[in-house]
ROKOLKE-139319 format. One record per residue (C-alpha): residue in three letters; chain; x, y, z. Coordinates in Angstrom, 3 decimals, padded with zeros to 6 digits. Layout:
<rs>
+------+-------+----------+----------+----------+
! resn ! chain !        X !        Y !        Z !
+------+-------+----------+----------+----------+
!  ala !     A !        X !        Y !        Z !
...
+------+-------+----------+----------+----------+
</rs>
This chain:
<rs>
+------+-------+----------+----------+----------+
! resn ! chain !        X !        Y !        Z !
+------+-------+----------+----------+----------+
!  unk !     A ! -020.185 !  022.175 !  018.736 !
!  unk !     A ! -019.425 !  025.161 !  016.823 !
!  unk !     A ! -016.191 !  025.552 !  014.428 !
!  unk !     A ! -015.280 !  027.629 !  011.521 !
!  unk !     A ! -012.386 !  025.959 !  008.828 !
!  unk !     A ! -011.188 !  026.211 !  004.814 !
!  unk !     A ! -013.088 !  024.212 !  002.321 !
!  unk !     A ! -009.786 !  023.124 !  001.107 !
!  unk !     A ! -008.223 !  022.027 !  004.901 !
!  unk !     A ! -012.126 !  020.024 !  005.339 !
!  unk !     A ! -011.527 !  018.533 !  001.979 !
!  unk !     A ! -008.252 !  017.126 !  002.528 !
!  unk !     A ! -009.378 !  016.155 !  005.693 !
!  unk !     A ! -012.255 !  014.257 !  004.839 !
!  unk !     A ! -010.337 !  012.554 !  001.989 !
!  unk !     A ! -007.706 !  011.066 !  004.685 !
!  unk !     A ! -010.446 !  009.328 !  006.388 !
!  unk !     A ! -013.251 !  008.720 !  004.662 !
!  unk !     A ! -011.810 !  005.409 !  002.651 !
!  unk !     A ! -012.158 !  003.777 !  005.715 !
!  unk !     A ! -015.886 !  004.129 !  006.717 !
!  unk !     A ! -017.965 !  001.752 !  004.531 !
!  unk !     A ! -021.098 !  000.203 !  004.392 !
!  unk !     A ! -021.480 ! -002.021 !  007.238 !
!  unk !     A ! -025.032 ! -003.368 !  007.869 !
!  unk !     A ! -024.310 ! -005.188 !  011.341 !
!  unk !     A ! -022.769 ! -001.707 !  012.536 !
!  unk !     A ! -024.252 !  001.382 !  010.464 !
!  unk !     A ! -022.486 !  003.605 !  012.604 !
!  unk !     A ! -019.509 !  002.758 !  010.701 !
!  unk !     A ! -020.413 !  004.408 !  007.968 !
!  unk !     A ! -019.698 !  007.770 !  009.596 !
!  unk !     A ! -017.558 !  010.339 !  010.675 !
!  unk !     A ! -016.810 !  011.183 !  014.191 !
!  unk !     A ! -016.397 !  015.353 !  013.975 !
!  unk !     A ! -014.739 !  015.665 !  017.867 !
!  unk !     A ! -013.679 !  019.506 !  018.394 !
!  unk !     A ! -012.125 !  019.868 !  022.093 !
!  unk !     A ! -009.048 !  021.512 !  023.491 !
!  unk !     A ! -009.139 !  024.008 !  019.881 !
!  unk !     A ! -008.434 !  020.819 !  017.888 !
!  unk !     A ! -010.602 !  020.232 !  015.079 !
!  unk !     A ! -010.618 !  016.163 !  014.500 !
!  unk !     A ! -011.969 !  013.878 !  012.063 !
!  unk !     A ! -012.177 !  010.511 !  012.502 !
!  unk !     A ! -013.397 !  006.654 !  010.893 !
!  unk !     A ! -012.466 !  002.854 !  011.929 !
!  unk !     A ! -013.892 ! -000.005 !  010.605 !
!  unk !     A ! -012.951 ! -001.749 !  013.798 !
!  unk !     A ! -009.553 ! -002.949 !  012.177 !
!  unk !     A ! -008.232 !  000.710 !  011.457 !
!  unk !     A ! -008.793 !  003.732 !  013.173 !
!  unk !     A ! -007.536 !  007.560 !  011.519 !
!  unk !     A ! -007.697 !  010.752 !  012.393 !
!  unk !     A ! -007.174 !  013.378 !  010.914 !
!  unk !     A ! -006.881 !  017.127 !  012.551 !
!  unk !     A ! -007.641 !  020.251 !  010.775 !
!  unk !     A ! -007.125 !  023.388 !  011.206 !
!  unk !     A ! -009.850 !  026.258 !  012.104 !
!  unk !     A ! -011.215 !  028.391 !  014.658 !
!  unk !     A ! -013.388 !  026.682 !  017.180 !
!  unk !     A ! -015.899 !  028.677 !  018.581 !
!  unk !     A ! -017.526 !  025.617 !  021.037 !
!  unk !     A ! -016.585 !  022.303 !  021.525 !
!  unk !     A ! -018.800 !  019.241 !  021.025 !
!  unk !     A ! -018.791 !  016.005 !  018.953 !
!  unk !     A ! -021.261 !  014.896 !  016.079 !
!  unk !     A ! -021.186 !  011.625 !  014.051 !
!  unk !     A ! -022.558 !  012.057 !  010.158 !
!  unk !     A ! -022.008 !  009.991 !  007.128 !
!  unk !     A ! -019.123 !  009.693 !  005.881 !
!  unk !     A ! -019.050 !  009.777 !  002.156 !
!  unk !     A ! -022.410 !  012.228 !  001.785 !
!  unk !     A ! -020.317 !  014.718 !  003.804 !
!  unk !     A ! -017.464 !  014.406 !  001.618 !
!  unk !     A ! -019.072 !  014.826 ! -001.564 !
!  unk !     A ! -020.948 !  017.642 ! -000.066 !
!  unk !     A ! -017.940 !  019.333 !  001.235 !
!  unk !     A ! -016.157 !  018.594 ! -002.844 !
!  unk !     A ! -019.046 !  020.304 ! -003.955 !
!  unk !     A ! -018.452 !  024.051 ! -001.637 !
!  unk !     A ! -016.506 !  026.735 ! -002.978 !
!  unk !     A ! -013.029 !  028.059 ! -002.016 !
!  unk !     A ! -012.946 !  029.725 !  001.472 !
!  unk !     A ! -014.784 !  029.925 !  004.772 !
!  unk !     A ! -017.071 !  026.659 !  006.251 !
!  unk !     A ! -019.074 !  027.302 !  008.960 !
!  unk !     A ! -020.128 !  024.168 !  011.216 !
!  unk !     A ! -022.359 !  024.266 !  013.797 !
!  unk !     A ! -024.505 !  021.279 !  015.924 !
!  unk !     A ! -027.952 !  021.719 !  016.562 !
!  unk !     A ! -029.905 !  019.099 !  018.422 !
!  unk !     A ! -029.750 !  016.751 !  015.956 !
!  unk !     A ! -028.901 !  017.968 !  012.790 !
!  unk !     A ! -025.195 !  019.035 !  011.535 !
!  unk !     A ! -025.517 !  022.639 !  009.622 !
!  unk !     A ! -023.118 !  023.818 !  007.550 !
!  unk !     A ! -022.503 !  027.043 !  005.491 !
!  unk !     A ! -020.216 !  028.159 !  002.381 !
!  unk !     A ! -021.117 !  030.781 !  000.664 !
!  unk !     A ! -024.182 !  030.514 ! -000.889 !
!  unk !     A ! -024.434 !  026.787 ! -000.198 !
!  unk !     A ! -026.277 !  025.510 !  003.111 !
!  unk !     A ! -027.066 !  022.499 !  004.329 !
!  unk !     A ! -028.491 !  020.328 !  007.197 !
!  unk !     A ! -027.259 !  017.013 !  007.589 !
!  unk !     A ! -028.610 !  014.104 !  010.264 !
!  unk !     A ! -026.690 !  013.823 !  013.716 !
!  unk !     A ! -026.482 !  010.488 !  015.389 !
!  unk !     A ! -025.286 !  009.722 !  018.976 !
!  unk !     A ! -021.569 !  010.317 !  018.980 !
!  unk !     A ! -021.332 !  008.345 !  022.159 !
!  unk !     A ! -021.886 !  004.990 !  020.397 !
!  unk !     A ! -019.105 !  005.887 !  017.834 !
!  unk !     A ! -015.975 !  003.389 !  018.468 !
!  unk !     A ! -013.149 !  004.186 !  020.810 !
!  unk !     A ! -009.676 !  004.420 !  018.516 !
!  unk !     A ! -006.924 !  002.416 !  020.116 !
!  unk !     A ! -004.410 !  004.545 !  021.878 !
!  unk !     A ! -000.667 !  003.457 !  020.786 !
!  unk !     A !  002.348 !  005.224 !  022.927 !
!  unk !     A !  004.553 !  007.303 !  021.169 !
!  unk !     A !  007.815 !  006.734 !  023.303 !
!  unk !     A !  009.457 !  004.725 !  020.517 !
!  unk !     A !  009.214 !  004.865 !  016.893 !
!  unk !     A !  011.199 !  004.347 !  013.643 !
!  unk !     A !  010.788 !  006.566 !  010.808 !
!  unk !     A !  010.785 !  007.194 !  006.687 !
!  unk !     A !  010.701 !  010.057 !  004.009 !
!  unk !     A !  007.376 !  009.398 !  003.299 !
!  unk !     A !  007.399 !  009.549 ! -000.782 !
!  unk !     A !  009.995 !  006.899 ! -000.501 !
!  unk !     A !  008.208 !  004.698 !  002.042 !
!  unk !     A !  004.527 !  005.317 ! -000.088 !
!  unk !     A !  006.922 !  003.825 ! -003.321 !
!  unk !     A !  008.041 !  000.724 ! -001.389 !
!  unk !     A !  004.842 !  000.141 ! -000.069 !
!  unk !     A !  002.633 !  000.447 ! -003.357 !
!  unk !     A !  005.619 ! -002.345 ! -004.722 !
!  unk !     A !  004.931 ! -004.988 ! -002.346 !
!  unk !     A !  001.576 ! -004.993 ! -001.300 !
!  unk !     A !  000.444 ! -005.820 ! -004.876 !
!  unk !     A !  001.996 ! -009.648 ! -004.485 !
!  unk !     A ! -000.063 ! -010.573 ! -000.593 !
!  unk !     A ! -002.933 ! -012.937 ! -001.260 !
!  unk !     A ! -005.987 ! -011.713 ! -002.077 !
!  unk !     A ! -007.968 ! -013.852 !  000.607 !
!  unk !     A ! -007.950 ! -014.617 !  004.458 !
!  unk !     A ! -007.603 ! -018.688 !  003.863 !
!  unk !     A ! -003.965 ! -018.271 !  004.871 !
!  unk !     A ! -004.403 ! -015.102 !  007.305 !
!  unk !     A ! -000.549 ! -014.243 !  007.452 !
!  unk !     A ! -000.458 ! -014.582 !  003.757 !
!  unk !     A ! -003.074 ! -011.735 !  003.193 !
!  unk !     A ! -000.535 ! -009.342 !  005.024 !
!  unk !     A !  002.810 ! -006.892 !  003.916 !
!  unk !     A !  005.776 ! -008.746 !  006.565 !
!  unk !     A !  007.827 ! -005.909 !  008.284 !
!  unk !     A !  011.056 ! -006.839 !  009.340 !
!  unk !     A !  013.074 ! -003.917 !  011.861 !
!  unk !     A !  016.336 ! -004.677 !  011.699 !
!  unk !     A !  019.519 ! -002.318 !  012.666 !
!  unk !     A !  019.636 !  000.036 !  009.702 !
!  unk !     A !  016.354 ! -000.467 !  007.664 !
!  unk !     A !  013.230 ! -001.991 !  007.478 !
!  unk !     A !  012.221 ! -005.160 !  005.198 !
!  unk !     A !  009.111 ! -005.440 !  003.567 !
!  unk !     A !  008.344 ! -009.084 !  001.460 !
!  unk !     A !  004.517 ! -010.424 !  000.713 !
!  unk !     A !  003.716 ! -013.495 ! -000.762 !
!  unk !     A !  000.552 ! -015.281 ! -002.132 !
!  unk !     A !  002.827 ! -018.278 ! -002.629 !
!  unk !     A !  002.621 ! -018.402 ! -006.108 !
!  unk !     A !  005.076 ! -015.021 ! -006.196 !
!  unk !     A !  007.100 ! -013.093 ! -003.750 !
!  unk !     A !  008.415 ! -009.887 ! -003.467 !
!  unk !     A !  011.159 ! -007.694 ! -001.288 !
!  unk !     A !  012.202 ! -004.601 ! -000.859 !
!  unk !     A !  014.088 ! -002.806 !  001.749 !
!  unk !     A !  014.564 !  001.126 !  002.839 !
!  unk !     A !  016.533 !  002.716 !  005.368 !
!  unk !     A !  015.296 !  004.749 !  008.429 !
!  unk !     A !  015.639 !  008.330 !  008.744 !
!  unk !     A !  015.122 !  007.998 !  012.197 !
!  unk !     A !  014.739 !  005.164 !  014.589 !
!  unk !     A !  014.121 !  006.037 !  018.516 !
!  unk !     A !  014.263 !  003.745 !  021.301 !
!  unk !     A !  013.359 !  000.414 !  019.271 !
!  unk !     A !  014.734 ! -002.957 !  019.829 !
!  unk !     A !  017.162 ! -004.661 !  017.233 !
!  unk !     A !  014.832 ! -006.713 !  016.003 !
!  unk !     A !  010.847 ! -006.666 !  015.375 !
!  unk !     A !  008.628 ! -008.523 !  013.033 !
!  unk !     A !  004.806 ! -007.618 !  012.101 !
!  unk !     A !  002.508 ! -008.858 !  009.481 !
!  unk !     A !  000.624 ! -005.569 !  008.836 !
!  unk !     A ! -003.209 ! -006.040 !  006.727 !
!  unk !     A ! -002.533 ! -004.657 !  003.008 !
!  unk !     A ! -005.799 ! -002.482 !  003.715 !
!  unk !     A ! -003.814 ! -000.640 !  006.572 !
!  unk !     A ! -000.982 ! -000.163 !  003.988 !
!  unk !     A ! -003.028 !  000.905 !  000.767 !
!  unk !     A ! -004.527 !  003.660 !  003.445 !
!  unk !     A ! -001.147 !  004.862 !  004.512 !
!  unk !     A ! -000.355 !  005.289 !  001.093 !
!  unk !     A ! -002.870 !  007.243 !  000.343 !
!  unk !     A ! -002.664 !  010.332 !  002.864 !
!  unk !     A ! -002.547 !  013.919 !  001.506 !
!  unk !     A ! -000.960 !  016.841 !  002.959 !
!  unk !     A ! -002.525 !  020.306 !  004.047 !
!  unk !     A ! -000.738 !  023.392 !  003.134 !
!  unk !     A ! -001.010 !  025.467 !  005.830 !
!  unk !     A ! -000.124 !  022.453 !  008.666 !
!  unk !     A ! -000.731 !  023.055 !  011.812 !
!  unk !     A !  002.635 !  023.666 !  013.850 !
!  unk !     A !  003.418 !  020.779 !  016.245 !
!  unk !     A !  006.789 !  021.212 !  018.025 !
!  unk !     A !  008.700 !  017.620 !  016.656 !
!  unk !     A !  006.749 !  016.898 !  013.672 !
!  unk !     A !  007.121 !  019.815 !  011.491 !
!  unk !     A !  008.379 !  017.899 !  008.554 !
!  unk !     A !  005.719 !  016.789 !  006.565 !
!  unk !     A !  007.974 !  014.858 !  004.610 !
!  unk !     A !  008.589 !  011.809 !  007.468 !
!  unk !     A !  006.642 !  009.443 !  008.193 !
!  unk !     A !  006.810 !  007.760 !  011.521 !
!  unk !     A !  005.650 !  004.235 !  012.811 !
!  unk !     A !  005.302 !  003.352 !  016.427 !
!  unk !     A !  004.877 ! -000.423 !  016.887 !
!  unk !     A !  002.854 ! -001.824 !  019.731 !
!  unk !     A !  002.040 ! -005.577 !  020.800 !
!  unk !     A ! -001.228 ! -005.857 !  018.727 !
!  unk !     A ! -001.587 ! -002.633 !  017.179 !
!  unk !     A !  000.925 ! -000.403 !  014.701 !
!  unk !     A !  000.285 !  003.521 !  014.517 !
!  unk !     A !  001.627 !  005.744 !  011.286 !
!  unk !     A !  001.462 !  009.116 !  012.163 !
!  unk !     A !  002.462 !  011.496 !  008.985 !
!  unk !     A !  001.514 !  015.464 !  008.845 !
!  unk !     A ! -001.542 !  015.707 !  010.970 !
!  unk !     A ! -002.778 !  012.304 !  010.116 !
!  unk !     A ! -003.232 !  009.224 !  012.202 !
!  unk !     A ! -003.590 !  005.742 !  011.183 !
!  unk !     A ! -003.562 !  002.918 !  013.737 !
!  unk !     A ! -003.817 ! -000.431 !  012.416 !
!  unk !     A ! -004.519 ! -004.255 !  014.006 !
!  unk !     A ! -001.401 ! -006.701 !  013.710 !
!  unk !     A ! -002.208 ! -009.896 !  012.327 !
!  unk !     A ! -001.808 ! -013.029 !  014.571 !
!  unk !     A !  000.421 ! -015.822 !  013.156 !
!  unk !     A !  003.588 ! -016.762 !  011.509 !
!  unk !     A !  004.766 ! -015.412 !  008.487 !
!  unk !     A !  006.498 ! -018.154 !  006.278 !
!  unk !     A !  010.367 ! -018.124 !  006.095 !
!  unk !     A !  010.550 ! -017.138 !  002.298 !
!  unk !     A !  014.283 ! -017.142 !  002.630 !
!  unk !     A !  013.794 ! -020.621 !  001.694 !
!  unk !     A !  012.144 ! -020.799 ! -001.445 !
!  unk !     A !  015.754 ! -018.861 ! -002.910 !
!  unk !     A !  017.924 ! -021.074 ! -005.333 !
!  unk !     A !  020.709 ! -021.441 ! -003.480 !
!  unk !     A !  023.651 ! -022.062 ! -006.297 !
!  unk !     A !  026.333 ! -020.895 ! -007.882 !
!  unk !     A !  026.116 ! -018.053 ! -010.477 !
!  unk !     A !  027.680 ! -020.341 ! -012.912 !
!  unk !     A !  024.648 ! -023.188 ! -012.672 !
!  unk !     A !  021.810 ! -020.575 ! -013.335 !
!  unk !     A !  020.885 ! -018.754 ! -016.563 !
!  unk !     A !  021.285 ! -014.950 ! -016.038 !
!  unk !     A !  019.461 ! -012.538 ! -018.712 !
!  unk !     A !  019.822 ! -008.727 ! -019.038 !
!  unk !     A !  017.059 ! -006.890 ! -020.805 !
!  unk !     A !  015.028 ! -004.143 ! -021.767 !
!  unk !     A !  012.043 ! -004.178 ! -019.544 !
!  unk !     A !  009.839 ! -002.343 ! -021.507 !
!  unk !     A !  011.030 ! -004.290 ! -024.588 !
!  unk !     A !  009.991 ! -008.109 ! -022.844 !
!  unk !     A !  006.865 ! -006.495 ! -021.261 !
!  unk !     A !  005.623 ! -005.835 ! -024.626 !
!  unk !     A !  006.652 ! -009.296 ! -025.866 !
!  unk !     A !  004.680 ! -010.776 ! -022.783 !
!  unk !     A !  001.428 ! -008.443 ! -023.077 !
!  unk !     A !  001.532 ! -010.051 ! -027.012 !
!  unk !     A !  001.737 ! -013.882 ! -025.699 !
!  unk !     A ! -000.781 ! -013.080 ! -023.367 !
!  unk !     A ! -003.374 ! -012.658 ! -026.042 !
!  unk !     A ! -002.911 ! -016.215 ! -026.994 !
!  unk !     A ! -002.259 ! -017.773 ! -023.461 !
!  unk !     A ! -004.589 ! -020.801 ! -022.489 !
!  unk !     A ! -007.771 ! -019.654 ! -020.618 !
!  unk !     A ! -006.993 ! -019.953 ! -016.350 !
!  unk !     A ! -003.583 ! -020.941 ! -016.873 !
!  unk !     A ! -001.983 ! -017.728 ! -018.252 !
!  unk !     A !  001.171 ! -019.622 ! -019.480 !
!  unk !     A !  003.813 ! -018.086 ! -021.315 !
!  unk !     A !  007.073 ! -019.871 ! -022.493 !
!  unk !     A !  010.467 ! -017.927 ! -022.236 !
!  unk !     A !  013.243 ! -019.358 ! -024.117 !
!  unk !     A !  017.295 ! -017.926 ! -023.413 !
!  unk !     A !  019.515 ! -018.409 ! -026.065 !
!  unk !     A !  023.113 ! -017.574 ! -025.201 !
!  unk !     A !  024.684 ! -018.753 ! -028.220 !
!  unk !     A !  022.129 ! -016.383 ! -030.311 !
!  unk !     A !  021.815 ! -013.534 ! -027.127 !
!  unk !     A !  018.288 ! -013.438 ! -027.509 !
!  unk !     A !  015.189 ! -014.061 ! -025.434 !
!  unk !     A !  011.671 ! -015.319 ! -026.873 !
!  unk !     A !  008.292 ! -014.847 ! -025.405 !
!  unk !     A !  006.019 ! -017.081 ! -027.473 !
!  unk !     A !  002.280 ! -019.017 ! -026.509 !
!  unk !     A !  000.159 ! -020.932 ! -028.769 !
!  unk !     A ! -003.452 ! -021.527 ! -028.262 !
!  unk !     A ! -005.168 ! -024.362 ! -030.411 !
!  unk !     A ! -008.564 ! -021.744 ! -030.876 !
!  unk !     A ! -006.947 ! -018.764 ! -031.480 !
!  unk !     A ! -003.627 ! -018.825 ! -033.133 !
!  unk !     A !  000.365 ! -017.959 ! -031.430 !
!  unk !     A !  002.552 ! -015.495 ! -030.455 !
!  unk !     A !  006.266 ! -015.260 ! -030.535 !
!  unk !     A !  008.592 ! -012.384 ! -030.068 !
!  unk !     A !  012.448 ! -011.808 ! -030.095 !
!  unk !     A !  014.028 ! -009.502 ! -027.450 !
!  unk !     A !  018.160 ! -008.866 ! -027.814 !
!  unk !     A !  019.437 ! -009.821 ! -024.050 !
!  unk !     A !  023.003 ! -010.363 ! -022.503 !
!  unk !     A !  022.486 ! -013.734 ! -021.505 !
!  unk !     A !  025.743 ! -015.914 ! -019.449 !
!  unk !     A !  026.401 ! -019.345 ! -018.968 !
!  unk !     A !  023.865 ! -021.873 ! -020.508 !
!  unk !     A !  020.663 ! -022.279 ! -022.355 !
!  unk !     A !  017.504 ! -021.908 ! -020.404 !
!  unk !     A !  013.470 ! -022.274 ! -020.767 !
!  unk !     A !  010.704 ! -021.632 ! -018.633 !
!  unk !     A !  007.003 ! -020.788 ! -018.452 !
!  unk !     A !  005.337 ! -018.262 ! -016.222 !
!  unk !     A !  002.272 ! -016.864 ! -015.063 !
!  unk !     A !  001.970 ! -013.539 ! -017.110 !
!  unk !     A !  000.236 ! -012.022 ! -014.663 !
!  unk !     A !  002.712 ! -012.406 ! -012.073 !
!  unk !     A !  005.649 ! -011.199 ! -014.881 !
!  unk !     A !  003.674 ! -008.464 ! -015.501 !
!  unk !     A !  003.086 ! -007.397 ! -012.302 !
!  unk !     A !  007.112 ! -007.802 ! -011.245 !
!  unk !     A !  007.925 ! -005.645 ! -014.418 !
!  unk !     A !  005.373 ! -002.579 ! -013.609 !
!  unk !     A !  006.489 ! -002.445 ! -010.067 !
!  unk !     A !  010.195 ! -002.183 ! -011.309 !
!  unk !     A !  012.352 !  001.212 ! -012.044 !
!  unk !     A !  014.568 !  001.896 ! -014.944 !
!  unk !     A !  015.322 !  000.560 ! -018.344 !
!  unk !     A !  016.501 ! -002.922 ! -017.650 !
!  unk !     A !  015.702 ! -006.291 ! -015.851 !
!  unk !     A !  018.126 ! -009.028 ! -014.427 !
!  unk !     A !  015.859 ! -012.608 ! -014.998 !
!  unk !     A !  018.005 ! -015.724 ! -013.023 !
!  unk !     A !  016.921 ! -018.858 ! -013.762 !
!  unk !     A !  018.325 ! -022.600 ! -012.614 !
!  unk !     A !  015.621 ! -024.816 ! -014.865 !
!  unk !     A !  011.987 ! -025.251 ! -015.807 !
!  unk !     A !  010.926 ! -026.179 ! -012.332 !
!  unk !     A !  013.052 ! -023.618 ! -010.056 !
!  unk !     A !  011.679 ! -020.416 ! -008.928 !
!  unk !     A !  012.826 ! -017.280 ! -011.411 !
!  unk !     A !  014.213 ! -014.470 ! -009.862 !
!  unk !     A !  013.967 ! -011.126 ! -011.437 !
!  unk !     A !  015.350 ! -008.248 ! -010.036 !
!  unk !     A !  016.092 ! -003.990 ! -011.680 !
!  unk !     A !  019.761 ! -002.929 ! -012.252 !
!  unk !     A !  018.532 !  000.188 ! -010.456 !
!  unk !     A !  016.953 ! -001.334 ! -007.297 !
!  unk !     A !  019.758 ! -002.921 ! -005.578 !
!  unk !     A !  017.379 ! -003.911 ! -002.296 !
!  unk !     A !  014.414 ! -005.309 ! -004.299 !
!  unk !     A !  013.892 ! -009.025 ! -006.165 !
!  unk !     A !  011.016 ! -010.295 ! -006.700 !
!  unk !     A !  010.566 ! -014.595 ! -007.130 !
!  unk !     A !  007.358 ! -016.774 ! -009.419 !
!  unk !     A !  007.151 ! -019.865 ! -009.191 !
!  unk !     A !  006.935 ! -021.641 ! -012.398 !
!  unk !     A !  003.962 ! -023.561 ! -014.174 !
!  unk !     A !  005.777 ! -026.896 ! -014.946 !
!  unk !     A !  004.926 ! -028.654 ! -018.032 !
+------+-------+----------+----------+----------+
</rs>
C-alpha cells in the first residue's frame, strides 16, 4: 500500500472517524483504523461493532493495500504535520509516513481481522440540508435516557411520514419533538418508524466537509444529507462520509398520549422572554433542594407576571419576577430545572409559549419561532 494525500484532506478525514474507535479491551482491534486503498479510492474506516464510517479521501494512490493502526495516535500525529504533501507507504509491518520534515513509523496489525462494515443498498433513500438536519438532531437527542434499562428509551424515534420526518426522545421524565421536511425522498414507503442509538446521531452530527470533494456523479452537493433505511441497519451518507448505524429492537412508547388533551380555555398559557425566565430559573437553582432540583413557577394573570422562586432551609431563597402575557386563569407548578433549562437552550428566538392545565399535568413549552417543535416535563408534585 502506497498513497500520497493533503495533510488537511487526512485531517478531516481522520476526524470523521476516529470518534468511533475507542478503547475496547475484549476487542483491541477496535481501537484502530482500517486505511483500505483499492480501485484509486483512498478509505478510512472505524466501527465499534454498533457503527461503522468511512470516510474517503482524496490523493494519488501509487499501490493498493490495506493497513490497520491506532486510531487516535494517528490522528494526533497527522494534527501535528504541516500544510501540504503526506506520503504513506506499508512496509511489512510498520505504517511510514512523511511530511516535510516530520517522519514517522507507526505499528501495522493484520487488516484481515479488522470488522466487515455492513453493506446497506442505496436504491431508496430520503434526504435533508444537512445544517438543518445537524440543528434538529443536536435538539432532540439531548432529552433520550441516559441508560439502556429501557433500551427504546435510550434512542432518537424517527417517524417517515409523506412530507417530513419526525424526530421525539424521551427519558420519561421529559419529551421532546421536532419535525423537518425532506429535500428529497426516493422510492420510500409512506410510512417508516426507527429508534436510531443517540451515539449514531451525535456522530452524524459531527461530520466535516473537505474542500476540494471528490466529484461523484449524484452527490455533488455537500449540503444534503441522505438516509437510506434498511431492516436492522440505517446508513447516512453526507459528502464523502459514511455512517451506518444498528436499529434498536423494540417499541417506542406512544408519547402522543402523555399530551393534555383540553381546551385552550382550561389551561394557563404564558408568553415570555426566554432569556429573561432562564435567568430567573439559573437564580432558583442555586437554592433548589439537593436531588430534587425543584423550582416553583407561579402565573399571575391578574398581575401579568411570572415568578421563579425556591427556598432551601440551609441556604436561603430565590424569587424573581418576569413580565409575561398570560390568558385565562391563575396557574402554579414546579419543575425539574434541569429539564427547563435544557427545553429553553435548545429553543430559537426571543420568546417562549409555557401551557399549563394544573400542578400535576405535564407543561408544555414550545418557541413562537419553531412552529414544528414542543417539548413536554412532567411535573414534581408536591
Amino acid at each position: 500500500m502506497k498513497f500520497s494525500c493533503t495533510q488537511e484532506n487526512l485531517k478531516t478525514g481522520l476526524a470523521n472517524v476516529v470518534h468511533v474507535a475507542g478503547k475496547n479491551i475484549n476487542l483491541p482491534i477496535l481501537n484502530n483504523t482500517l486505511i483500505d486503498v483499492s480501485d484509486g479510492l483512498i478509505k478510512l474506516i472505524t466501527t465499534d461493532l454498533e457503527i461503522g464510517i468511512t470516510a474517503t479521501i482524496r490523493g494519488k494512490v501509487e499501490k493498493i493495500g490495506r493497513a490497520t493502526v491506532n486510531a487516535k495516535l494517528l490522528t494526533d500525529y497527522v494534527n501535528l504535520l504541516p500544510t501540504g504533501r503526506v506520503d504513506v507507504d506499508l512496509t511489512a509491518d510498520e505504517l511510514k509516513i512523511a511530511c516535510g520534515n516530520f517522519k514517522t513509523k507507526i505499528k501495522n496489525e493484520d487488516a484481515g481481522d479488522y470488522p466487515i462494515i455492513p453493506v446497506v443498498d442505496k436504491k431508496n433513500y430520503f434526504s435533508f440540508d444537512f445544517e438543518e438536519f445537524k440543528k434538529i438532531a443536536n435538539g432532540v437527542v439531548f432529552a433520550a435516557a441516559a441508560d439502556e434499562t429501557r433500551i427504546e428509551l435510550s434512542g432518537v424515534y424517527f417517524e417517515f411520514n409523506e412530507q417530513e420526518l419526525t424526530l421525539a426522545a424521551t427519558d420519561s421524565y421529559r419529551l421532546i419533538e421536532q419535525k423537518i421536511k425532506y429535500k428529497n425522498k426516493i422510492n420510500m414507503p409512506a410510512v417508516k418508524k426507527l429508534i436510531i442509538p443517540t451515539k449514531s446521531i451525535i456522530e452524524v452530527t459531527r461530520l466535516a466537509t473537505r474542500g476540494d470533494k471528490i466529484e461523484v456523479a449524484d452527490e455533488k452537493n455537500n449540503n444534503e444529507i441522505r438516509l437510506y433505511a434498511a431492516e436492522n441497519q440505517i446508513l447516512f451518507v453526507y459528502d464523502e462520509v459514511e455512517l451506518v448505524s444498528r436499529i434498536i429492537e423494540g417499541q417506542y412508547p406512544d408519547y402522543k398520549q402523555i399530551i393534555p388533551n383540553v381546551s385552550q380555555e382550561n389551561k394557563t398559557i404564558t408568553t415570555l422572554d426566554r432569556r429573561e425566565l432562564t435567568q430567573a430559573v439559573k437564580a432558583a437553582s442555586l437554592f433548589s433542594k439537593a436531588n430534587v432540583n425543584d423550582v416553583q413557577i407561579d402565573f399571575s394573570a391578574v398581575d401579568k407576571k411570572t415568578t421563579v422562586s425556591s427556598v432551601n432551609s440551609q441556604s436561603g431563597e430565590s424569587l424573581a419576577e418576569v413580565s409575561s402575557e398570560i390568558s385565562n386563569k391563575d396557574n402554579n407548578v414546579v419543575l425539574n430545572y434541569r429539564y427547563l433549562l435544557d427545553g429553553l437552550s435548545n429553543f430559537e428566538g426571543e420568546r417562549v409559549i409555557i401551557e399549563v392545565v394544573d400542578s400535576n399535568t405535564p407543561v408544555i413549552l414550545k418557541s413562537e419561532n419553531q412552529p414544528n417543535c414542543f417539548y413536554i416535563i412532567m411535573p414534581i408534585k408536591k
